[in-house]
N, C-alpha and C positions, 0 to 999 in steps of 0.2 A: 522031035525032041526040042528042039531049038524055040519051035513057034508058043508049043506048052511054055517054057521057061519065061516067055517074054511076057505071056499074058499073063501069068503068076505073078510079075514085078510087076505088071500095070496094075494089078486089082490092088496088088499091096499098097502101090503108091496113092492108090485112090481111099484106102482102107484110113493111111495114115492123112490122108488130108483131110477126109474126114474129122478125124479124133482131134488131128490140130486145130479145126475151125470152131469141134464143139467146146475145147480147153476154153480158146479165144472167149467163147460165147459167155463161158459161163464165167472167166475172170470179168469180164465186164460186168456183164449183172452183181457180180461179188464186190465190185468198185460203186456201185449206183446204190448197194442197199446200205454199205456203211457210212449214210453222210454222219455227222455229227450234230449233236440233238444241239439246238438255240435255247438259250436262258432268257427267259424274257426280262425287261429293264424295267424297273420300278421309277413310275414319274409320278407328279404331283400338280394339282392343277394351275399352279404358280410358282413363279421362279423364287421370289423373296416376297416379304411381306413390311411396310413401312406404317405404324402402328402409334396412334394414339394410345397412352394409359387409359384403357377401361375399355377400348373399341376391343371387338370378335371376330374373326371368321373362321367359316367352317372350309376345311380342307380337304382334299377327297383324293384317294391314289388310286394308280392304274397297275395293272391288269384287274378287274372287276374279279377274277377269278381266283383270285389269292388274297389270305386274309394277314391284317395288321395290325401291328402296333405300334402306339404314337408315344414320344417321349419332347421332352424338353431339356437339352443340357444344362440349361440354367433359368428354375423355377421361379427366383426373383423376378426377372425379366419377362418371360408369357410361359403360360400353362396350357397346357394342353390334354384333350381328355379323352377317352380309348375311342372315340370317333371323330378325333382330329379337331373340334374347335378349340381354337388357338385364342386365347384372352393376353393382350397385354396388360402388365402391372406393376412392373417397374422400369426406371430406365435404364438402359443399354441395350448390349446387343445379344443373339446369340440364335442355336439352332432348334427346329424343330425337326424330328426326324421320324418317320414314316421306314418300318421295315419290316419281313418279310421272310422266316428264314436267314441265311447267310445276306441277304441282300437289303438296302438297304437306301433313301433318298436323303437329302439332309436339306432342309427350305432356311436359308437365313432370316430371321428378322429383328429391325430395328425398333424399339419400344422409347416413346419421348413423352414427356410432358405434354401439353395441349395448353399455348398460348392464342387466346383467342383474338382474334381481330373485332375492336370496338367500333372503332368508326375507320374512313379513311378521309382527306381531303387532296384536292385537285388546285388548289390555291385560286381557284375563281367560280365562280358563279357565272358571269358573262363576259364574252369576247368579243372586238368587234375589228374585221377585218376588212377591207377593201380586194375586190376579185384580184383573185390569183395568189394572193397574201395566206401564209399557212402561219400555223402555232402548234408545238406538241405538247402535251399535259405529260408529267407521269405523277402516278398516284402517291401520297403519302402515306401510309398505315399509321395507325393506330391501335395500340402501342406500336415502335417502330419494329420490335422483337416478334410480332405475329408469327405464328408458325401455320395457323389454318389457314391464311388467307389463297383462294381460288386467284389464278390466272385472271387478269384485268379482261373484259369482254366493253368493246365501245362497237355503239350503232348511231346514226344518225335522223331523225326524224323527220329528214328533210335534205334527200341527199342533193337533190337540185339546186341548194340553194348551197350545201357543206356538206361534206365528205370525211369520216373519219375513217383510219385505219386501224390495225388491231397494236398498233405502238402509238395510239392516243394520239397521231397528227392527223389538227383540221387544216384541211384545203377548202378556202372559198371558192364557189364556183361561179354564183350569180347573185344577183341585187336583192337580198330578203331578209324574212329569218329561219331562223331552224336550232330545235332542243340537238342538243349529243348529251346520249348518257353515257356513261361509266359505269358496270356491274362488277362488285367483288362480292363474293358468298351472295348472301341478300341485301346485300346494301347497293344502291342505286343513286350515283350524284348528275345532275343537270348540268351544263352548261348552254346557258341560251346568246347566241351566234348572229349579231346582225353583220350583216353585210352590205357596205355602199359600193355604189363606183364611184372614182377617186378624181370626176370630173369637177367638183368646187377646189378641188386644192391647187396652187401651185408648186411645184417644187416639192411636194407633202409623199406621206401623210406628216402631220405637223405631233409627234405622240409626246406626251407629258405622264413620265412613268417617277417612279421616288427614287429612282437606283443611280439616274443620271442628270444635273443640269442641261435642258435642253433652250437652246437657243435659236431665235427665227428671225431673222432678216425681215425688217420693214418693207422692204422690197418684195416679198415672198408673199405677197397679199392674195384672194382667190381668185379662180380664174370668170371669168363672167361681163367684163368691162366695165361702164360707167352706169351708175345707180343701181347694181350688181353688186363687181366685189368693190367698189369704193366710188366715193365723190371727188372731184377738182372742178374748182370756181372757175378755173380757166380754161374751157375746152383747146384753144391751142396748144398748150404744154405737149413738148414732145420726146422729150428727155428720156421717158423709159422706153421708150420704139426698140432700140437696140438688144437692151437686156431681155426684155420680157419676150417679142417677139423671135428672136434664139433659141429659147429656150417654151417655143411653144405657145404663145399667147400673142398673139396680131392684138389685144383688143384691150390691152392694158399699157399702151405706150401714152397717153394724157397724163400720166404722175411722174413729175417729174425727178429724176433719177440722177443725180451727181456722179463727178469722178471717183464717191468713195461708196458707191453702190449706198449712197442711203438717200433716206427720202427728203427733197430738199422744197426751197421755194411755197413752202408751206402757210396756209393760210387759215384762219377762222370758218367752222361750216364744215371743212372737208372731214374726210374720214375712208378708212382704209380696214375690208373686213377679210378674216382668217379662221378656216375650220381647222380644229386643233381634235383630238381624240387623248381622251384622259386616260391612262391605264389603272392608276393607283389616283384612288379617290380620296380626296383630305387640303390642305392647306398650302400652298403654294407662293412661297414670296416673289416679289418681282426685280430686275433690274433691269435701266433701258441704256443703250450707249450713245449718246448724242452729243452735239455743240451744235452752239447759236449764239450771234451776238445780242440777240435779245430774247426775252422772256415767251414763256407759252403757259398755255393754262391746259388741261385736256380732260379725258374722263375712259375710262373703260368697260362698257358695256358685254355682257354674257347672256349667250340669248334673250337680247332685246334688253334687259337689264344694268340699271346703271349700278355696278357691283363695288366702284373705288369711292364714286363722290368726284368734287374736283381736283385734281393734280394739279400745285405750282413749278414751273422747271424754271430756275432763274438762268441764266446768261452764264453762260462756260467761259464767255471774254474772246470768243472770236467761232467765226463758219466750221474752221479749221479746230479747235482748241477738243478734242473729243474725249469725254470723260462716263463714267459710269456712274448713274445715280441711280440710288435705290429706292424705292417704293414700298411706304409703311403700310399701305394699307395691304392687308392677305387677300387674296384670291382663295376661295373655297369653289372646287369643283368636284361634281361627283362622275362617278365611270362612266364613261361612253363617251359622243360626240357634241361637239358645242360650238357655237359661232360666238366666234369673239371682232368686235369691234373697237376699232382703236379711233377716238372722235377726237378733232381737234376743234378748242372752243374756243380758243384766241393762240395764235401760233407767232412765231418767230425763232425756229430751232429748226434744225436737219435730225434727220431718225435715224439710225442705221440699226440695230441691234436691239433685242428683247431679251430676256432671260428668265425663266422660270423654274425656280430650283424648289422641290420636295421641302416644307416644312415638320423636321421631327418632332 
């Protein structure tokens, strides 16, 4: 009786684990079939649209399998038409919207005027820089109000020689030349890029631009020595040894150089030459700062060219007595590089000082 009883609780117990494992079985299954159904998301093949008056595009939404309709909140502004191409037509702003049932995309877009870009300029045509020497352009438009104008594109024709980057700065690299353009929409500007090495200058480069009076030391002559950058009657003179050679030049100490750094002991015959680089091409008046107890005559030649005539410099009243006189005759030079010679044709004066200031 006992053993019966026992086995009777065992099958029950097996009966009801059963039934609890197939409950378990089937709540799960009951949890896996109810997910929740996804609404698909209405997109559009662009986030916003930035629109010329009279430009189109066509717009196109997704799920491919659901059908739409295209509205415009504000028809002024762009239209739009039951298969999404969008026309701006007036200005401002507003939406287009793409929807679908309850659902629905909204595309912003901005509708402007179209100011055209005419021309643009770069304020040169040519540059010229000595190695290592940079310059950056930025472009000017035309009208300044452009609204079409494309992203400034610069290349180099010649990057061996110059290098430009895409914020329009040239770096010279080596002794040549080389084009850099400029591309805005279809307009294309040049600038043509020599470049020296800066082995004729002393102290230089020696630049004559219209924005500032620049002034150049007598002493500051080029580098190259005697029948080079300059003549003296006297091969002994040895007065400039100190300055020049300090500063770089072993082979210009025969020109004699005073306690006031200018050129002194000067005589008829001599002459003292300087490469100067013009930036702004046009008319240039002169002033020299000197004293002498007596007179000089002289002349100033520009590539090889006798450009003033002769100069009288009368007597300041003593070596010491140092005064600024001015010079009527204009200097006319055009852009680029130019050797200038300072001749003296009957002397009796010390030189310290030049000056050449932009005639407006």
């Amino acid at each position: 009786m006992n053993t019966n009883m026992k086995n009777r609780k065992k099958i029950n117990s097996i009966i009801v684990g059963t039934c609890l494992l197939l409950l378990g079985s089937l709540a799960g299954c009951d949890n896996y079939e109810r997910k929740g159904i996804v609404t698909p998301e209405i997109t559009v093949n662009v986030h916003s649209l930035d629109l010329f008056i009279g430009e189109s595009v066509q717009l196109t939404a997704s799920p491919d399998d659901l059908a739409f309709t295209w509205t415009s909140e504000d028809p002024a502004v762009a239209t739009v038409d039951n298969n999404g191409f969008v026309t701006a037509v007036g200005d401002g702003n507003t939406f287009i919207v793409a929807q679908s049932g309850d659902m629905d995309c909204r595309v912003p877009v901005s509708s402007i005027t179209r100011i055209p870009l005419t021309d643009f300029s770069l304020g040169a045509t040519s540059l010229l820089l000595f190695t290592g020497e940079r310059n950056q352009f930025i472009p000017v438009n035309q009208p300044s109000n452009a609204n079409d104008a494309s992203y400034p594109t610069w290349r180099s024709l010649n990057s061996d020689v110059a290098t430009v980057d895409y914020k329009g700065e040239i770096v010279a690299r080596s002794v040549g030349n080389a084009d850099v353009e400029c591309r805005i929409n279809n307009i294309v500007k040049t600038i043509h890029v020599e470049v020296l090495n800066s082995f004729p200058m002393f102290r230089g480069p020696h630049k004559l631009t219209a924005t500032v009076p620049y002034t150049l030391q007598f002493i500051n002559f080029d580098l190259g020595g005697e029948g080079v950058a300059y003549h003296d009657n006297d091969a002994g003179n040895s007065g400039g040894n100190a300055y020049r050679a300090n500063n770089g030049d072993p082979n210009g100490g025969a020109v004699d150089i005073g306690g006031d750094l200018a050129v002194g002991w000067t005589a008829g015959g001599e002459w003292l030459k300087y490469t100067i680089v013009v930036y702004d091409a046009g008319d240039y008046s002169l002033s020299m700062d000197l004293a002498g107890a007596n007179t000089s005559d002289l002349h100033f030649e520009v590539d090889g060219e006798n450009v003033t005539g002769n100069i009288h410099i009368p007597s300041t009243g003593g070596w010491s007595n140092w005064a600024w006189q001015d010079i009527e005759v204009p200097f006319t030079f055009t852009e680029g590089t130019h050797t200038l010679r300072f001749y003296l044709d009957a002397a009796g004066t010390n030189f310290r000082n030049m000056r050449f200031t932009y005639k407006e």
